[in-house]
Structures are given as structure tokens and as C-alpha cells.
C-alpha positions as CSV (number, residue, x, y, z in Angstrom):
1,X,57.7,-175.3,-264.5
2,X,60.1,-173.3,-262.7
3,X,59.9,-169.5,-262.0
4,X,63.1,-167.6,-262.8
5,X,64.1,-164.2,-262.3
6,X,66.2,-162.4,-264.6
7,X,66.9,-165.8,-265.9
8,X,67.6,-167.3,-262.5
9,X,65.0,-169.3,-260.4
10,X,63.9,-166.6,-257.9
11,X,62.5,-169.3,-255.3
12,X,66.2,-170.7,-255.0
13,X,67.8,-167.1,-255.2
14,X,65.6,-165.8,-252.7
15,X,65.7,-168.1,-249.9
16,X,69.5,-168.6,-250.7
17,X,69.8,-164.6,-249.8
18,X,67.8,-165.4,-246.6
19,X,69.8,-168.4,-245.5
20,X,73.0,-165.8,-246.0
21,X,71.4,-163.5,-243.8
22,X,70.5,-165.7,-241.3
23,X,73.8,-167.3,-241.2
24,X,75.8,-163.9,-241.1
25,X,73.5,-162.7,-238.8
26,X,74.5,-166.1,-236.7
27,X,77.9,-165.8,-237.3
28,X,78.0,-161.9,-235.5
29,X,76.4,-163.3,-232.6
30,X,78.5,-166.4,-232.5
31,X,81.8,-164.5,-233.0
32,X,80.1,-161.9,-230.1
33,X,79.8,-164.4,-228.0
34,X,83.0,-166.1,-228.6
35,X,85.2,-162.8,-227.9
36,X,82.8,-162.4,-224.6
37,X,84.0,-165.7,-223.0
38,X,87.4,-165.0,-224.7
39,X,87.5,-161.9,-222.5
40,X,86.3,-163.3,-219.2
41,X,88.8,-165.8,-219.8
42,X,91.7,-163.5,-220.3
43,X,90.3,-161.2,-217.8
44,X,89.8,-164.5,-214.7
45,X,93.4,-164.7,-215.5
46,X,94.7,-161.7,-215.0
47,X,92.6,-161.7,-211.4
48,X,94.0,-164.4,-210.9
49,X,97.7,-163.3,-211.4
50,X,97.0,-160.4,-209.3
51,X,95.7,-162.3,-206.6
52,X,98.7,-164.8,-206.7
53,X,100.9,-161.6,-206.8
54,X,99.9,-159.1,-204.2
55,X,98.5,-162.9,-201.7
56,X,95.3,-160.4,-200.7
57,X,91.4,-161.1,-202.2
58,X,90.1,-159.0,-205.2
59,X,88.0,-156.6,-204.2
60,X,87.2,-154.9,-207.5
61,X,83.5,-155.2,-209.5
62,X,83.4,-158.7,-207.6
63,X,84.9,-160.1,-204.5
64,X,87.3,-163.7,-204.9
65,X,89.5,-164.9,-202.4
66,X,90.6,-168.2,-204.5
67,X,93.0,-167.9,-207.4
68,X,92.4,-171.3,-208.4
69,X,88.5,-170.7,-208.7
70,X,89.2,-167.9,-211.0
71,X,92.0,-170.4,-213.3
72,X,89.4,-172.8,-213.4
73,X,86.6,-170.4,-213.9
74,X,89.1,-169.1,-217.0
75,X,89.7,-172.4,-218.5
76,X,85.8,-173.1,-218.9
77,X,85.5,-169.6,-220.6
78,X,87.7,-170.3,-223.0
79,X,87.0,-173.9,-223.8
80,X,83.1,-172.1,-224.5
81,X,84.8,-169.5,-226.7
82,X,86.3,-172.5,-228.5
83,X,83.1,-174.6,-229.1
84,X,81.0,-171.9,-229.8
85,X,83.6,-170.8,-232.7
86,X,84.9,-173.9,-233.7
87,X,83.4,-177.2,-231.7
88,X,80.2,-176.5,-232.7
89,X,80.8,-177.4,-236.6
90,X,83.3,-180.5,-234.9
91,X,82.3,-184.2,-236.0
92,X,83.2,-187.0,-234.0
93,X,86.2,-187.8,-235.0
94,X,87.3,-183.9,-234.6
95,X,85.8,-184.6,-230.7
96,X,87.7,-187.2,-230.7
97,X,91.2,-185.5,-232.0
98,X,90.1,-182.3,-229.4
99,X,89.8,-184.8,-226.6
100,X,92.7,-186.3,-227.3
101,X,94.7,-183.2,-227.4
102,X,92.8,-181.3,-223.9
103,X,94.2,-185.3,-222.0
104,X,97.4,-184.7,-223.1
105,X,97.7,-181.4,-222.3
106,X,96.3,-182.2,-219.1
107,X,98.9,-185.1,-218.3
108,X,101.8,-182.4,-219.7
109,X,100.5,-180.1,-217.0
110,X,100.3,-182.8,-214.3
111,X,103.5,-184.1,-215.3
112,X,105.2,-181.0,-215.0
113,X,103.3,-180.0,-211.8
114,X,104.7,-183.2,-209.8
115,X,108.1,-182.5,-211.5
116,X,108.2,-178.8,-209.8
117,X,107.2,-180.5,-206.6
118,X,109.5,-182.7,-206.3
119,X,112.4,-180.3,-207.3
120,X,110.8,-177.7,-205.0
121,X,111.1,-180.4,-202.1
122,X,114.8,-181.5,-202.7
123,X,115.9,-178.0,-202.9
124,X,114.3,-177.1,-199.2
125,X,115.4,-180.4,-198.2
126,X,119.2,-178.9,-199.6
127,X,118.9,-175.9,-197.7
128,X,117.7,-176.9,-194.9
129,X,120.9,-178.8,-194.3
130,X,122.7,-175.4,-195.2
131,X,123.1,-172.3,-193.3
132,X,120.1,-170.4,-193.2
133,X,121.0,-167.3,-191.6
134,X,120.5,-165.3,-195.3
135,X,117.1,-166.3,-195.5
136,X,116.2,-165.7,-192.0
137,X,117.1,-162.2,-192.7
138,X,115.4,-161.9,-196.3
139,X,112.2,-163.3,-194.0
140,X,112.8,-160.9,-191.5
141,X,113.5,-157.8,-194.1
142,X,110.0,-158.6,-195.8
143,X,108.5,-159.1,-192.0
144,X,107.6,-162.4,-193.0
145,X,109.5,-164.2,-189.8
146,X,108.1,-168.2,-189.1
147,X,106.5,-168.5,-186.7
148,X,106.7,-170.3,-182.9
149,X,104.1,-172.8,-182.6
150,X,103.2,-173.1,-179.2
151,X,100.5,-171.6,-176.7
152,X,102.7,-170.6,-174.3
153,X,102.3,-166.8,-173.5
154,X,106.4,-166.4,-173.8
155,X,106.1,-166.8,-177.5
156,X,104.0,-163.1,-178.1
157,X,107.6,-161.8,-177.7
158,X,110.5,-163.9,-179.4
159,X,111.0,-164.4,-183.1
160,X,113.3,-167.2,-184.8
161,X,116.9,-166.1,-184.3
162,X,118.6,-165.5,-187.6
163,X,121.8,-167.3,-186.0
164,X,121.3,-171.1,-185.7
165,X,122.5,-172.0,-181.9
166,X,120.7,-168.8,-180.6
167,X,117.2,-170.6,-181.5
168,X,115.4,-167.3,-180.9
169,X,115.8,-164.0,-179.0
170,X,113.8,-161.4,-178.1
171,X,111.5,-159.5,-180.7
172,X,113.2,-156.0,-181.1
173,X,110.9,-152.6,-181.2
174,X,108.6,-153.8,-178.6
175,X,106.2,-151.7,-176.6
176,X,103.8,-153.9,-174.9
177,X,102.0,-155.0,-171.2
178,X,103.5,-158.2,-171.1
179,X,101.8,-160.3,-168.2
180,X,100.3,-157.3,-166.8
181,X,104.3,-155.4,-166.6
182,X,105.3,-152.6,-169.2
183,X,107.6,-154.3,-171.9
184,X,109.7,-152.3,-174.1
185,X,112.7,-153.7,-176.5
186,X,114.9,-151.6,-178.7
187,X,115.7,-151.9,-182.5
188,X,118.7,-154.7,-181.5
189,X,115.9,-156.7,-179.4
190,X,117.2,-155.8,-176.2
191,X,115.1,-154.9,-173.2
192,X,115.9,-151.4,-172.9
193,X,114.4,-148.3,-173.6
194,X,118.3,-147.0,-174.7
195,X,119.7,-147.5,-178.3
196,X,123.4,-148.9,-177.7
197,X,125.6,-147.6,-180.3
198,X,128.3,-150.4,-181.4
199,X,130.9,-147.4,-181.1
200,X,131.9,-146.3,-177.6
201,X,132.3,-142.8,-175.9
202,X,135.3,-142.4,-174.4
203,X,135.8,-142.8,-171.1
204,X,133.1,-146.2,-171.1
205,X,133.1,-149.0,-169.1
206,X,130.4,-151.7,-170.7
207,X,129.5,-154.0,-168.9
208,X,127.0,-157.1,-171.0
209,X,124.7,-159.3,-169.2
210,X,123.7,-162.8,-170.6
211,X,121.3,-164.9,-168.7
212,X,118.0,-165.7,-168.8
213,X,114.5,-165.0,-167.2
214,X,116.0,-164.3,-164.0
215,X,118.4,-161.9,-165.4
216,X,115.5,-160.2,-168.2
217,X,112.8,-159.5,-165.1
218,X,110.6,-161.9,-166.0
219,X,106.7,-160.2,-164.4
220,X,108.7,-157.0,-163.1
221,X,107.8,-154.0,-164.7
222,X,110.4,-152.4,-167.3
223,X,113.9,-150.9,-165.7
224,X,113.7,-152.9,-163.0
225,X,115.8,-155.8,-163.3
226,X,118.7,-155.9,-161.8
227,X,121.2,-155.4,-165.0
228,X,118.8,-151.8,-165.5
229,X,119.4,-151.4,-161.5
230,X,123.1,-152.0,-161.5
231,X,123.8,-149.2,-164.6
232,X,122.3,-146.6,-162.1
233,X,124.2,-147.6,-159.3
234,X,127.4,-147.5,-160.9
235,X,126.4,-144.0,-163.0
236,X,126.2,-142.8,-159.5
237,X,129.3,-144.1,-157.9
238,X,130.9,-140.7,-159.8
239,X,134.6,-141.8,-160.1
240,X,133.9,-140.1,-163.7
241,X,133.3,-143.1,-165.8
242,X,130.2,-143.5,-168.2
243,X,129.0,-147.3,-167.1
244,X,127.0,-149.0,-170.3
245,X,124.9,-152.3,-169.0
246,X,123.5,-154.2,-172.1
247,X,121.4,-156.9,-170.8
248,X,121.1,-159.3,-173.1
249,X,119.0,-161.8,-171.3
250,X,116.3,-164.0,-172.7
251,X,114.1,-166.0,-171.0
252,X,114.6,-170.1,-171.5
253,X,117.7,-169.6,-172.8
254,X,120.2,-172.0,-171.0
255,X,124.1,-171.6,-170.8
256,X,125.0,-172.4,-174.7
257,X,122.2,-170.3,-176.0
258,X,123.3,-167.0,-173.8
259,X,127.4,-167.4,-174.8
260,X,126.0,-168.0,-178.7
261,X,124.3,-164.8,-177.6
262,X,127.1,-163.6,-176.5
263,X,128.8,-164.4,-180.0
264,X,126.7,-162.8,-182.2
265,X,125.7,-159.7,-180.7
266,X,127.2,-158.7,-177.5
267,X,130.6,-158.5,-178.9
268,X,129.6,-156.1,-181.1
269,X,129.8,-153.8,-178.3
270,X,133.1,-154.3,-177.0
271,X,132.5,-155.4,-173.1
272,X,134.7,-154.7,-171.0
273,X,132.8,-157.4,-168.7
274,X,130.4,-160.2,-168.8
275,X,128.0,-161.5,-166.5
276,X,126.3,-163.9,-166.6
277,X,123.1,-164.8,-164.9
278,X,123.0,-168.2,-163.5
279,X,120.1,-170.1,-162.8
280,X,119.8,-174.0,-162.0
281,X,117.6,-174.6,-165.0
282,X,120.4,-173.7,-167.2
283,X,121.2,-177.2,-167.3
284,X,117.8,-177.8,-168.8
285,X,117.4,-177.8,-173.2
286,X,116.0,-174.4,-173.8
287,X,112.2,-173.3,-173.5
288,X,111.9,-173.2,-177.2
289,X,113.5,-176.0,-179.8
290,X,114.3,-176.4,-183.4
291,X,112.4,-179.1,-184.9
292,X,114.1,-180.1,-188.5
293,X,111.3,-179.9,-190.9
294,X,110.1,-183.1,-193.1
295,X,109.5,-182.4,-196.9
296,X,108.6,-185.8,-197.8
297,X,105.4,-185.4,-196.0
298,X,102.2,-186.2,-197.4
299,X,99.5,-183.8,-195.9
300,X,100.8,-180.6,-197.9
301,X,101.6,-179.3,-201.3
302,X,105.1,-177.3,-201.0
303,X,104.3,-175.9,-205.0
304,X,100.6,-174.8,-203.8
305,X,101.8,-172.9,-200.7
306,X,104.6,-171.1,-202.7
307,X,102.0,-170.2,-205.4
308,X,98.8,-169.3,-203.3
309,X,99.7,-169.0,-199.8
310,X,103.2,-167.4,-199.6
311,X,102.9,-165.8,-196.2
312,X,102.6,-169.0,-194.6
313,X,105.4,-171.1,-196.8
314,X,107.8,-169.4,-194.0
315,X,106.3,-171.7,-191.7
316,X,106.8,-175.0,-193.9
317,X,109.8,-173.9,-195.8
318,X,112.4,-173.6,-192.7
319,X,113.4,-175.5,-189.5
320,X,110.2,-174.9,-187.1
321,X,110.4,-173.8,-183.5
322,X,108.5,-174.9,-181.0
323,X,107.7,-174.3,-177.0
324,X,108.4,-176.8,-174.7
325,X,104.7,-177.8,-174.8
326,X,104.1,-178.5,-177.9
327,X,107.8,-179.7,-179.2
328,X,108.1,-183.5,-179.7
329,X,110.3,-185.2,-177.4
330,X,113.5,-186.8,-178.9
331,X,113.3,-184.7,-181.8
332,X,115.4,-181.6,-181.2
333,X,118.3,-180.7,-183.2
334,X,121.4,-181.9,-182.3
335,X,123.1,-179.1,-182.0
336,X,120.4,-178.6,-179.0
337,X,120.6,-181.4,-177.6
338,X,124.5,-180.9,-176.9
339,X,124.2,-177.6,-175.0
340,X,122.5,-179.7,-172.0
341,X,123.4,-181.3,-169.4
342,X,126.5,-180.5,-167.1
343,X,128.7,-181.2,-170.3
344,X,126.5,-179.0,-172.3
345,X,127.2,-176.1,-169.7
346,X,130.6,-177.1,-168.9
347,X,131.5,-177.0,-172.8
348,X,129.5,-173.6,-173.4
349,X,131.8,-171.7,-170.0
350,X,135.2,-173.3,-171.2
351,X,133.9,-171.3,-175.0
352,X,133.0,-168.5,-172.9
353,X,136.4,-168.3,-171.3
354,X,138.2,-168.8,-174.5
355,X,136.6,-165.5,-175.7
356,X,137.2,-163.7,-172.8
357,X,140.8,-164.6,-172.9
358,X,140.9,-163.2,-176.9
359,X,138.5,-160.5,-176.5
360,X,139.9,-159.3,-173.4
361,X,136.8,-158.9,-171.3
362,X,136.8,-159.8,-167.8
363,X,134.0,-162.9,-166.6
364,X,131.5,-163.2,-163.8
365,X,129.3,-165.8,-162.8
366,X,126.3,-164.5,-161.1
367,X,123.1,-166.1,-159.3
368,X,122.0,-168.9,-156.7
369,X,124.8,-171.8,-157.6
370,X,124.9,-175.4,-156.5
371,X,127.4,-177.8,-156.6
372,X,127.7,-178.7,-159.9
373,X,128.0,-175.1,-161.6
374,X,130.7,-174.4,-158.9
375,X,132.3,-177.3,-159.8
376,X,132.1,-176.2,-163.3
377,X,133.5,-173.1,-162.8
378,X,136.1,-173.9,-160.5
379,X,137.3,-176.6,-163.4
380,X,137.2,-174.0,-165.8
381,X,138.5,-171.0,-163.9
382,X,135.4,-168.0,-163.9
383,X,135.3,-166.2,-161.2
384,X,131.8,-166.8,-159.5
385,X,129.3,-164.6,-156.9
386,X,127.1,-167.5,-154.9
387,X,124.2,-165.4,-153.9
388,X,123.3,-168.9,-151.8
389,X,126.8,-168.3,-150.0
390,X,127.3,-164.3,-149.8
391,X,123.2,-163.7,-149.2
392,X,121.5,-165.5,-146.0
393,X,118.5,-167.0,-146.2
394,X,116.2,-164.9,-144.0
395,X,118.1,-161.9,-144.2
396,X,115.5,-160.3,-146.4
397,X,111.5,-161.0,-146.3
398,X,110.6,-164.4,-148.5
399,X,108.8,-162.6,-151.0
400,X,111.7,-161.0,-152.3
401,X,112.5,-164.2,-154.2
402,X,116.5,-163.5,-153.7
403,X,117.5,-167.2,-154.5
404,X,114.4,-167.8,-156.7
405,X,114.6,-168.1,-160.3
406,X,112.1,-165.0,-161.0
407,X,113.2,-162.7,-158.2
408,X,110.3,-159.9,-157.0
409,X,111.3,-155.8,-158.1
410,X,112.6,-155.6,-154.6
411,X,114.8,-159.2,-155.0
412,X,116.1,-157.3,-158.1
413,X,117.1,-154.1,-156.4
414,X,119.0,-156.1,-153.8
415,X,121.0,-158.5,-156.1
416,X,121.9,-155.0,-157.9
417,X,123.8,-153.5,-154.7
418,X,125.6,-156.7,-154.3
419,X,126.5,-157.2,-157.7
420,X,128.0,-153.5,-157.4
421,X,129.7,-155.0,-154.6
422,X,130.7,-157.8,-156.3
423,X,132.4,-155.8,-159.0
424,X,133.9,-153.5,-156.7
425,X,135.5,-156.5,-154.7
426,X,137.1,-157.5,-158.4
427,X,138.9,-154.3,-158.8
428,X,136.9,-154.4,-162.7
429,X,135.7,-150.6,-161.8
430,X,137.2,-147.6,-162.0
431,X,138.7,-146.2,-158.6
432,X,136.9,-143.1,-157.3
């Protein structure tokens, strides 16, 4: 006998209107719950994006330093927003058709992944054959210049040179103790506490120094050297003439790198004279060395880096630099390798005397010479000063360094009067 009400059976009408209510009431909380991992899916990727965008940790409500945590953190949000919606009601062979989807989707994504990396790899591999002084100046606009691996203090205070042969020159805007000595560099990374306009006054004489430590004052105190000496000395000569000296000097560099120098920057300035600081270790490969960089390596991800740690794909994405040290022997560029050696420096004076003769700048050699670099120069016709010959031994005390390849303050001041003398002798100055 069945109980009906209002002609319907009220056992099955009643507990059909409580399974509705239950399952509505079910429904809210799974729909609820579903939107809640929907948004903390949508919201890890948006962290995520941010993080990838501005390369810094969040910071905000929580702290995460790893974009990829948050992705995967995302992905398991939404896959629970999908089961808890739709999974949840799936049979097996649904599981089995969702599986099937998620593995390819997965092998699309790896696919494409190794695709990018690849392409990524040829395209460095492309331009690192190719000029790369536009990058080196879209790295050094953002201040995101590689950097020189090496331990060797020299390093706090040279960059990558945006110019190929030059290797790297000094940092510019500098203001440091350097070795215990005041260090200062202006906005063209000169050591000088002038800015050298590229246009002259009238009335100038410039003079531009290339050279290395010797010439640059390596552990003498700022405006000491002797190209900083030599600009007072003949500002005070007054035969009314306004005397520039640019020192371009780098320490390491040997003869290519300083006339590639030369090149680049110091004719900007339109020198009247050049002289260049000669030390026996010019013959040497320079202090530090381009090392061609090798993207079919195996111990890094080139797509990672670009996505998650920008700031450092400077220092995998380009030609690397290192000190002598640290470089590996036998692998420097080859374009290195040619400026040593007496040929090296025989080939870089006879291009140094080529641009004299078109740029119409008068040439001295200038430093403690040997055989070989007078030989050199006598081949290729520079005018030379020998300290060795024009400056006794013993005529000053030892610790002056004269003939020494880092000459004391007081070495400096005295190479500065002779090099006045020197110029003087040439008939390159003004007459008083």
C-alpha cells in the first residue's frame, strides 16, 4: 500500500526534494571550490609573469623567488578546478581520454620547448660569428655589460669593449681607491678627472697617449702619471697654446689593442700627436682574452636563462672575457692571437703609421726599448725616445722605477720633463 500525496507518493516526492537539495547544495560548494583553484591558478600565473618580467622575487601577500614553482603550482590548481567540476563524474574510459589528451599536450609542449632551444642556440651561434658591437651597446645602455671572469683585482675596473680588437677598456664614471690610490675615470672611460670635448678650442695642441699600465699609473694616486704630468708642463711653457693630453692608456693592453684604441676613440679628438707608451710586455697577448663561447654545451639551458635569469644570459649569450689566470691556453681568438709576437707589434706600428700619414698626426715611441722594438721602429720609420739610452741608470735613486714597467710617482714626474724635452727636441710644439 503506498502513501500518496496529492495523488503522488509523498515518501518518493519527499526524499526526491531532499536529494535536490543536497545535490544543489553540493553543486554551490563544488562550483565554489572550482572557481577558488581557478583563481589561484590564474592568479600563480600572473606572479609568475611578473616575476619573469621585472627578473626580481614577489614580495606581495607572499614571498616567491621561483617562477617555475608558481607555473607548476598553477597547473595543479587548475587541473583541481577541473576534477572537481568535471573529473569527478569522469569514468574510466573518460580518464583514459583526459590522460591521453594532458601526454600529448605535454609532448607538444616538450617538443616545442626543445624546438626553441635549438633555434635559440643556432641564432647565438649566428651572431656570434657576426659583429657584435650593436649588442654590446644595447647591453651596455640597459647596464647589463658581461662580465670578466677572473679574480684578478684589474678586473673591478674594465668592462667588455664594445669594439671587437679593443677586448676591453677601462670602465668610464669611476670614482674609486683602487689598490689603496684614488681612481677616477670620465664618462669616455678615460682616467681623468676632465671631460674632452670631441670639438677643439682654437688655438689647441692635443696630444693622445696610448699605452698601457705604465703609461695609465698603475698604484700612483690619480693625476700623477706622467701623460697628467706632461699637460701641466706644457700649459706652463706659455708660448700661448692650450695643450690637451688624453691618456688613453689601459693596463694589459699590448701594441694592437692600444692603436685599435687608437681607432676607435682617440681619433675622435683630432691629435695632433701620438704617443705611445712602450713597454717590453707589449709583445705579450693581452692581460684579458676573448674566449669564443660554445652553444652546443650540455651543462646549461640557453631558453631557461633567457626566460628566468635574463641578467646573467649576457654572460652565456656573448664571446666571454677572461684574465690571464683563468683563460684557457690555446683558446683565444684569433684575431688575438695575431697582435703578438714581434709580427703582432710590427704589423699593429706599420697600421699606426698608416694613420698617422692620413690623419696627419705626428708619432712618438716612448718608454724603456730593447732591440727588437727599435728594430721595429727603425723598419717602419716612428720616431722613438729610448729612456734606456737618453736616461742613465743610477742617475736617479732605484726606487723611482724609471726603466720599470710601473714607474713610482716620482719615476712619473721625471719621464714627464723628458718627454717635454722630447717634444721640444721634435719641433711638434709651438715656439715661445
Amino acid at each position: 500500500m503506498e502513501t500518496v500525496c496529492g495523488g503522488i507518493d509523498d515518501g518518493r516526492y519527499c526524499m526526491t526534494f531532499r536529494d535536490k537539495i543536497k545535490d544543489w547544495s553540493c553543486g554551490v560548494v563544488a562550483y565554489l571550490l572550482s572557481l577558488g583553484f581557478l583563481a589561484i591558478a590564474i592568479g600563480c600565473a600572473v606572479v609568475a609573469a611578473m616575476m619573469i618580467y621585472t627578473e626580481k622575487p614577489w614580495a606581495h601577500v607572499f614571498y616567491s623567488e621561483h617562477p617555475i614553482r608558481m607555473l607548476l603550482g598553477g597547473a595543479c590548481a587548475w587541473f583541481m578546478s577541473h576534477l572537481i567540476v568535471r573529473g569527478i563524474n569522469y569514468r574510466a574510459v573518460e580518464w583514459k581520454r583526459f590522460a591521453g589528451k594532458l601526454a600529448l599536450a605535454a609532448v607538444s609542449v616538450m617538443f616545442s620547448l626543445v624546438l626553441t632551444e635549438v633555434g635559440l642556440r643556432a641564432f647565438l651561434a649566428y651572431r656570434q660569428s657576426s659583429n657584435s658591437i650593436e649588442r654590446l651597446k644595447e647591453y651596455r645602455t640597459k647596464g647589463k655589460m658581461p662580465r670578466i671572469r677572473g679574480s684578478n683585482p684589474l678586473i673591478r675596473i674594465i668592462e667588455p669593449s664594445i669594439y671587437k680588437n679593443v677586448v676591453y677598456e677601462l670602465q668610464p664614471n669611476l670614482n674609486i681607491m683602487f689598490g689603496h690610490k684614488s681612481l677616477r675615470t670620465n664618462s669616455a672611460g678615460i682616467r681623468s678627472d676632465r671631460e674632452y670635448p670631441v670639438s677643439r678650442q682654437p688655438n689647441t695642441i692635443r696630444i693622445v697617449g696610448i699605452g698601457d699600465s705604465g703609461m695609465f699609473g698603475w698604484n700612483t694616486d690619480q693625476n700623477v702619471n706622467y701623460m697628467a704630468n706632461l699637460e701641466v708642463l706644457l700649459n706652463k711653457r706659455g708660448d700661448g697654446v692650450l695643450y690637451d693630453t688624453i691618456n688613453l692608456a689601459v693596463p694589459g693592453y699590448n701594441t694592437r689593442q692600444e692603436v685599435e684604441m687608437l681607432r676607435h676613440k682617440g681619433l675622435a679628438y683630432k691629435p695632433d700627436i701620438v704617443i705611445v707608451g712602450w713597454c717590453e710586455n707589449d709583445f705579450d697577448l693581452p692581460f684579458c682574452m676573448a674566449q669564443e663561447q660554445n652553444f652546443f654545451r650540455r651543462d646549461v639551458l640557453f631558453l631557461y636563462v633567457w626566460m628566468f635569469q635574463r641578467k646573467h644570459f649576457a654572460d652565456i649569450a656573448l664571446n666571454q672575457l677572461y684574465d690571464q689566470d683563468t683563460f684557457e691556453k690555446g683558446k683565444e681568438a684569433e684575431f688575438i692571437r695575431a697582435g703578438g709576437g714581434e709580427k703582432g707589434v710590427e704589423d699593429a706600428m706599420r697600421d699606426l703609421k698608416y694613420m698617422g700619414e692620413n690623419e696627419k698626426f705626428q708619432i712618438l715611441i716612448f718608454g724603456p726599448m730593447g732591440k727588437p722594438i727599435v728594430g721595429i721602429c727603425g723598419r717602419v720609420g716612428l720616431d722613438f725616445f729610448n729612456t734606456c739610452e737618453k736616461i742613465p741608470d743610477g742617475k736617479y735613486p732605484e726606487s723611482y722605477n724609471i726603466h720599470f714597467v710601473h714607474p713610482s710617482a716620482d719615476g712619473h714626474r721625471i719621464l714627464s720633463e723628458y718627454l717635454v724635452k722630447a717634444l721640444e727636441d721634435s719641433g711638434w710644439l709651438a715656439r715661445k
